[in-house]
N, C-alpha and C positions, 0 to 999 in steps of 0.2 A: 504494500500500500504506500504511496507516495505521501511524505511527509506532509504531515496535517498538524493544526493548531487542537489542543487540547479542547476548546468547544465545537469544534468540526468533527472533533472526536467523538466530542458529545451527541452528537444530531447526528453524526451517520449510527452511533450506539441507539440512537432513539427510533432511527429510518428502521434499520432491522427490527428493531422489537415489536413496531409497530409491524411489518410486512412480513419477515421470515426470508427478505431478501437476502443478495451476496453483499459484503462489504460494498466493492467495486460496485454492485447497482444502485446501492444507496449513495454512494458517492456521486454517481452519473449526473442522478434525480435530483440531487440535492445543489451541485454546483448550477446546474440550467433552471432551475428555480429562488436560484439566490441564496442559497444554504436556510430557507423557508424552513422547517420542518413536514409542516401541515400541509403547504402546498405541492413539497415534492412529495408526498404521499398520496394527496389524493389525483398527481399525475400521473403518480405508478399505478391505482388500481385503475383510473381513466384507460391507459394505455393497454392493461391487462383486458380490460373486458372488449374494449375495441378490438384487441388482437382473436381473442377466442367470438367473437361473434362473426368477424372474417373469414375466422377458420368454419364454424357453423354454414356459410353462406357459400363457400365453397366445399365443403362436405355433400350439401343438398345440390347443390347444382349438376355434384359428379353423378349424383346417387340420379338425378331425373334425366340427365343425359344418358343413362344407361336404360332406358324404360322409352324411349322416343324410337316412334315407329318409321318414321323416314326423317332422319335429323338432316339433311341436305333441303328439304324442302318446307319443312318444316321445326326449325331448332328451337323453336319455344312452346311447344305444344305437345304431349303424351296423347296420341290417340287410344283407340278402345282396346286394339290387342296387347298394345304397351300398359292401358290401365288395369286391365284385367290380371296381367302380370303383377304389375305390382300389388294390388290389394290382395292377392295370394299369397304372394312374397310377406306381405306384409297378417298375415292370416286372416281378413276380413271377408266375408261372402260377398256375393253378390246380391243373396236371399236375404239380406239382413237388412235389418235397419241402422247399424252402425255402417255399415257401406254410406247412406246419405249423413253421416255423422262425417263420415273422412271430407264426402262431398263439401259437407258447407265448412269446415276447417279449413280446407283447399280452395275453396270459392269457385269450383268446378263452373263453367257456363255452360256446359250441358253433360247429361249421361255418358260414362265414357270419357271424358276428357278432364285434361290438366293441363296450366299454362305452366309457364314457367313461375312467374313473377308470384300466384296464388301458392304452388308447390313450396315455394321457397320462406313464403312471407308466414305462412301457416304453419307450415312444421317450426321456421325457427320462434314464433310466437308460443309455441309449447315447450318450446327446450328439446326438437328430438331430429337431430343432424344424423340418425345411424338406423339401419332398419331396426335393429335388434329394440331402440329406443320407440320406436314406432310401434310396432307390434305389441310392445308394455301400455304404449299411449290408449292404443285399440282395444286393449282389455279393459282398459280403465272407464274408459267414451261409453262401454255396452252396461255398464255398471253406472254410469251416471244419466243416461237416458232414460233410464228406466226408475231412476230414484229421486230426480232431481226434475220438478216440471216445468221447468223455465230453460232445460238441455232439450227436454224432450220438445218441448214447445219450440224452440228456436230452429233445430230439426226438421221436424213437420213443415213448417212455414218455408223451408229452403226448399222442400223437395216439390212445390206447387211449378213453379217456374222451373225447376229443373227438367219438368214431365210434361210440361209444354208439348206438343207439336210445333215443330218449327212456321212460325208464321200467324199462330193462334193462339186466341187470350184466357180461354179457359180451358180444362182437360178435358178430353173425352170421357165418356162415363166407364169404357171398359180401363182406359188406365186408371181413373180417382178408385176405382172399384178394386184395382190388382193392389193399389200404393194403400187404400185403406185395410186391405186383407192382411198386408204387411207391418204395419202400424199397430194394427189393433189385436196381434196376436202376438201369445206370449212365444211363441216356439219360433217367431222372426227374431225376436230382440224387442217386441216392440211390449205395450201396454192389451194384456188381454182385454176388450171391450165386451162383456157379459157383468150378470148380476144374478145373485142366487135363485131368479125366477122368471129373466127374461136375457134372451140371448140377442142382445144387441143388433153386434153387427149384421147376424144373417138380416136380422127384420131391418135393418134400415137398407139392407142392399135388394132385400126384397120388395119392399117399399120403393126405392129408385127405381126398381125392376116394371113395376108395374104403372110407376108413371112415363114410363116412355125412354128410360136412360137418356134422359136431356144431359149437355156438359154441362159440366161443375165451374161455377165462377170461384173467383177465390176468395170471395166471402162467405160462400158455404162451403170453402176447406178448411178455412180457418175455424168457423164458428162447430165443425161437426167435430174439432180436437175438444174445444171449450165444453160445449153441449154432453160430450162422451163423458167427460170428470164432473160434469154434476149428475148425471145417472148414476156415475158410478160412486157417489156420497150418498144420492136420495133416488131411489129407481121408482120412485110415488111421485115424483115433480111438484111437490110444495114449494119448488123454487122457482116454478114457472107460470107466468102470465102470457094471457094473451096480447097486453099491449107492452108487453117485453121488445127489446131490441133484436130479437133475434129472426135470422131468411126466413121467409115466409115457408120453403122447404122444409124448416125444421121444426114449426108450426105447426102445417098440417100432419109428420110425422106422429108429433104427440097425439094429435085427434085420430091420425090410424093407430099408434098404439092403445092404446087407449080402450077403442073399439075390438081390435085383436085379444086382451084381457077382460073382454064379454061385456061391452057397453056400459062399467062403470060409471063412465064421464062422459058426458055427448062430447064429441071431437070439437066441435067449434065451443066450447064454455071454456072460458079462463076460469085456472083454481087459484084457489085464495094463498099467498105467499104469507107462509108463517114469518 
């Protein structure tokens, strides 16, 4: 070590204790900050974390450049047999509902696809630069979907516009129909939608069945996630009014359920909200 004054001695003795640095790099930090203490330190972790989130930013770039299905013609884009790849690699289905979990992490703009910029900004927003990191991240995402209803909600709502037709504003009813089968069942990932005496889902797709399979706008995709968790708190609808906010769709649902559990309730009377 190059001869130093007894208080430079001091503050490079202080640099390391605070860092766990070398001599020599508390030295560095400290001479280009004015022998500071506090300032060459909080240079050294500045420098530190910029370095390792570099290294992150190039980890994932190797890691999607290797998953790109014609990189000459396309270098920022994962198409489908490249995504398929990976979310295997990475142990996610396709059957799943954590698959639309990777999607909106990734900010996929459609099925099958990944850009670069979403790949990179995503993963490294969770801390996972390494497949092996990934695949931890993906066990954890199917555990929080399913426990946490602000994951699960955020979810759902990504995968309305993900399932688009290219060029159309609302879903066709055989896709809303396949993405809520998905959703609402426990053996996808998703939230089983029944109750100890009326089986939900079937009856509302039976229900869509027999009004015509009109498409789904996305105020009854959104409002049919909402709608599903108060059945599944009160399956009597003490929670529901007729001059409630909610699609008229989900309205007259009630007055066919309603009717289907032996004309209790006339379908058009609002019940009284405890």
């Amino acid at each position: 070590m190059p001869p130093y004054s007894s208080t430079q001695k001091q503050y490079i003795a202080q640099f390391v204790n605070f860092t766990s640095a070398k001599d020599s790099v508390a030295a560095k930090f400290l001479r280009s900050n004015g022998w500071n203490v506090e300032q060459a330190v909080d240079a050294y972790f500045q420098s530190a974390q910029t370095a390792g989130a570099n290294s992150a930013v190039s980890s994932l770039n190797k890691i999607f450049d290797s998953y790109r299905d014609a990189p000459e013609d396309n270098p920022d884009t994962i198409g489908i047999e490249g995504a398929m790849k990976f979310l295997g690699d990475i142990q996610v289905r396709l059957d799943e509902v954590a698959c639309f979990g990777v999607a909106e992490l990734l900010k996929s703009p459609s099925m099958g696809e990944f850009t670069r910029e979403g790949f990179v900004e995503g993963w490294k927003s969770v801390g996972c630069d390494s497949i092996e990191k990934m695949i931890s991240h993906a066990a954890t995402l199917r555990t929080r979907i399913t426990s946490q209803p602000d994951v699960f909600r955020r979810v759902y709502r990504y995968a309305f516009p993900l399932c688009r037709l290219q060029g159309q504003r609302n879903l066709t009813f055989e896709i809303a129909s396949e993405q809520w089968q998905l959703f609402f069942t426990e053996a996808n990932g998703g939230i089983p939608w029944n109750t100890p005496t009326t089986p939900w889902l079937d009856w509302w797709l039976e229900f869509l069945e027999e009004r015509g399979k009109r498409p789904v706008n996305k105020d009854l995709w959104e409002q049919t996630e909402v709608f599903m968790r108060k059945t599944k708190e009160d399956e009597n609808f003490s929670w529901w009014s007729a001059d409630g906010a909610w699609p008229g769709t989900l309205d007259d649902f009630v007055g066919w359920v309603q009717q289907k559990r032996g004309g209790k309730n006339n379908a058009g009377e609002a019940m009284e909200v405890e």
